[in-house]
C-alpha positions as CSV (number, residue, x, y, z in Angstrom):
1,X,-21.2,-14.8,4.6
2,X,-19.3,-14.0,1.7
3,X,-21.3,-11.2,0.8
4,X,-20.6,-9.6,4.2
5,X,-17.2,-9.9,3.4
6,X,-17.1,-8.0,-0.1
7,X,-19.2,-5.6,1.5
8,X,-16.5,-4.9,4.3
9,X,-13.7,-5.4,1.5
10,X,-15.4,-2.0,-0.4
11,X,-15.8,-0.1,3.1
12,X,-12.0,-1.0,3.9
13,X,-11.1,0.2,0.4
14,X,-13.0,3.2,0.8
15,X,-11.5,4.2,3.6
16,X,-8.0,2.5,3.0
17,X,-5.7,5.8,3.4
18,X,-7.5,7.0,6.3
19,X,-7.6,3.3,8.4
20,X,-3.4,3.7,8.1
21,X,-3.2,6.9,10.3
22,X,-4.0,5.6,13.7
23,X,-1.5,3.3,13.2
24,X,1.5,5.6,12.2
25,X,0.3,8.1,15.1
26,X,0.7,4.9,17.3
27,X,3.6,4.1,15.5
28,X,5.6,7.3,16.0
29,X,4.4,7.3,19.9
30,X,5.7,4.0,20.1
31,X,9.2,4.5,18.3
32,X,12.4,3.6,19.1
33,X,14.0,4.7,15.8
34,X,16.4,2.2,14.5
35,X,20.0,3.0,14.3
36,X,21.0,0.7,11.3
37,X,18.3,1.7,8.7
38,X,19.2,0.1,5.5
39,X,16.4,-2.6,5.8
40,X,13.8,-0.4,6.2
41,X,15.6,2.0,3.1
42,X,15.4,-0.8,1.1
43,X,12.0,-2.3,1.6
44,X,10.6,1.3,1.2
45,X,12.2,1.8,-1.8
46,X,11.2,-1.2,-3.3
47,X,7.5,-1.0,-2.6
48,X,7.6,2.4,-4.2
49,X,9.7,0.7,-7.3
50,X,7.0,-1.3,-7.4
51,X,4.2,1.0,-6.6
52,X,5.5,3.0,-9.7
53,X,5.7,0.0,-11.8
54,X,2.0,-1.1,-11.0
55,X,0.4,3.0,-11.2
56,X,2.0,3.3,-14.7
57,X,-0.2,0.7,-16.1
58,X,-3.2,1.6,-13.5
59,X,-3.0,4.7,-13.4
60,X,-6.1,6.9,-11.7
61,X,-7.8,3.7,-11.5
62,X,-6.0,2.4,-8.4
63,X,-6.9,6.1,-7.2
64,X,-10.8,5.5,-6.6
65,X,-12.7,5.1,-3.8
66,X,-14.7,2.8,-5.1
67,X,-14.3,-0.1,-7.5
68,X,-14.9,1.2,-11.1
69,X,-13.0,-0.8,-13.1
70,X,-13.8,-2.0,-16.4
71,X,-11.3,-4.4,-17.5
72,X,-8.8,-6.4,-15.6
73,X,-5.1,-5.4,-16.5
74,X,-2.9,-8.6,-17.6
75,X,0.8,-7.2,-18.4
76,X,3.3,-5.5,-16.7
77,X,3.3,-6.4,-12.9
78,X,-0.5,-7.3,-13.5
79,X,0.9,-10.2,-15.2
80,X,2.6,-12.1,-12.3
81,X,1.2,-10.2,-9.1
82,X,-2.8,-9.6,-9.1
83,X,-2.1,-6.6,-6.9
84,X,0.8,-5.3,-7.5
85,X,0.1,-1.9,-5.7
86,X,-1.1,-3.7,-2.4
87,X,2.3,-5.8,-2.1
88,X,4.6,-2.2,-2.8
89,X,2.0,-1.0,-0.1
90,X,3.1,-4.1,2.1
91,X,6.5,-3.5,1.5
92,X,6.1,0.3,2.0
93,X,4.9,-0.5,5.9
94,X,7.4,-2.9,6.4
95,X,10.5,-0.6,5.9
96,X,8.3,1.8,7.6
97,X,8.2,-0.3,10.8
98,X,11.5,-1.7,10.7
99,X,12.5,2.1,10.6
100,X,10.8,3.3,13.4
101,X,11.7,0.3,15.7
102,X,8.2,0.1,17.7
103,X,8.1,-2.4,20.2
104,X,7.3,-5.9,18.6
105,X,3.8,-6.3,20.0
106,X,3.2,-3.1,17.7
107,X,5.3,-4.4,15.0
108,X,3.1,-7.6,14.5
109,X,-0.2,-6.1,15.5
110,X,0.7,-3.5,12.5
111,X,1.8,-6.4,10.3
112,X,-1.3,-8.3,10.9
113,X,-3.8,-5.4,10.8
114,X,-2.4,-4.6,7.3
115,X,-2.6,-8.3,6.4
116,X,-6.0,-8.6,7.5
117,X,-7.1,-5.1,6.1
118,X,-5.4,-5.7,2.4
119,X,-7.1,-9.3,2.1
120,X,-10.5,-8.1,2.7
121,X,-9.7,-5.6,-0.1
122,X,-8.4,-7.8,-2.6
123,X,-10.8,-10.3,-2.4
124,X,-13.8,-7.9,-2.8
125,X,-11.7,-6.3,-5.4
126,X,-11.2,-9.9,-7.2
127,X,-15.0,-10.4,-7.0
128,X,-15.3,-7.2,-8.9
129,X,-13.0,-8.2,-11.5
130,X,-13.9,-11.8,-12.0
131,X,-16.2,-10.8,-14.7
132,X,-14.5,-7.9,-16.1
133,X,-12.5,-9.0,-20.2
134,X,-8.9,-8.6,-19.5
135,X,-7.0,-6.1,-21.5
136,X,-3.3,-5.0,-22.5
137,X,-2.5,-1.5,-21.4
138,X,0.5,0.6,-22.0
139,X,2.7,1.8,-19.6
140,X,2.3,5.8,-19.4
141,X,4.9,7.8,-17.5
142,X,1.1,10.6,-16.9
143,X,-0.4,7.7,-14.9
144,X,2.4,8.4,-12.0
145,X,0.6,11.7,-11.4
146,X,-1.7,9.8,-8.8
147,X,1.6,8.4,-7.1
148,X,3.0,12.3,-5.8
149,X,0.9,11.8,-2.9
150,X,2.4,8.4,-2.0
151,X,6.2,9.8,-2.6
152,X,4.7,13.2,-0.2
153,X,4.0,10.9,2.2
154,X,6.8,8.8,2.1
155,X,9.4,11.7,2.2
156,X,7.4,13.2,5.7
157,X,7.6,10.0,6.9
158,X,11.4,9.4,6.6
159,X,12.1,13.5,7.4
160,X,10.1,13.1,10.5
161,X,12.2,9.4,10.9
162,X,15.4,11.5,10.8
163,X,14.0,14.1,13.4
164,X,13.2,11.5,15.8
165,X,16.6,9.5,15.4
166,X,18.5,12.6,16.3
167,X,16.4,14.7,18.8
């Protein structure tokens, strides 16, 4: 059984960016775009805080789809979270969802999915690791390069937030 379940844990982190889209289409059918947005401002703004904090130790290695990582990472946010880049992407479709406003069937079905999705992923990615020496790495401001997608993708979803709230 558990090798059924790392195997699904690589296919889900394979196709981790592309599993998401259903689910903001959905999301954006389903909207009711929230009037008071400063919960969902502040939760996306800290999962990218932290999403920057985690990608400038990681760098293209978080990038990958497919586990190819030598060493296991133990400063930085590596050093208190294990996946630091999972939890800003947790808090990422939080704000997300508390932005939009979908109905709150969606809102925990979303929540869930994501839960599900993310622990399949880190566990297969912790089975990869367990083996894997630890290391200190620096923090390199060229390792964000990887992250201009994420902040692309983040500013359409908020610009297409704001043309929904006031159509």
């Amino acid at each position: 059984m558990q090798r059924v379940l790392i195997k699904l844990g690589r296919m889900l982190f394979r196709y981790r960016a592309v599993i998401a889209v259903p689910f903001f289409v959905a999301l954006v059918i389903l909207s009711r775009p929230t009037t008071k947005p400063l919960a969902g401002c502040i939760l996306l703004l800290a999962g990218l805080g932290i999403r920057l904090w985690a990608a400038g130790y990681i760098g293209t290695r978080g990038r990958t789809h497919v586990f190819r990582t030598e060493y296991r990472i133990i400063n930085g946010p590596y050093q208190m979270l294990r996946h630091p880049l999972y939890i800003g992407n947790f808090l990422l479709v939080l704000g997300v969802t508390l932005l939009y406003g979908p109905p709150l069937w969606y809102a925990f079905l979303t929540i869930v999915s994501y839960i599900t999705v993310y622990t399949l992923i880190a566990s297969s990615e912790s089975w990869h690791l367990r083996e894997r020496p630890e290391m200190r790495v620096a923090y390199r401001f060229v390792n964000l390069r990887g992250e201009v997608s994420t902040m692309i993708c983040v500013c359409t979803i908020c610009i297409l937030y704001l043309i929904l709230r006031f159509l």
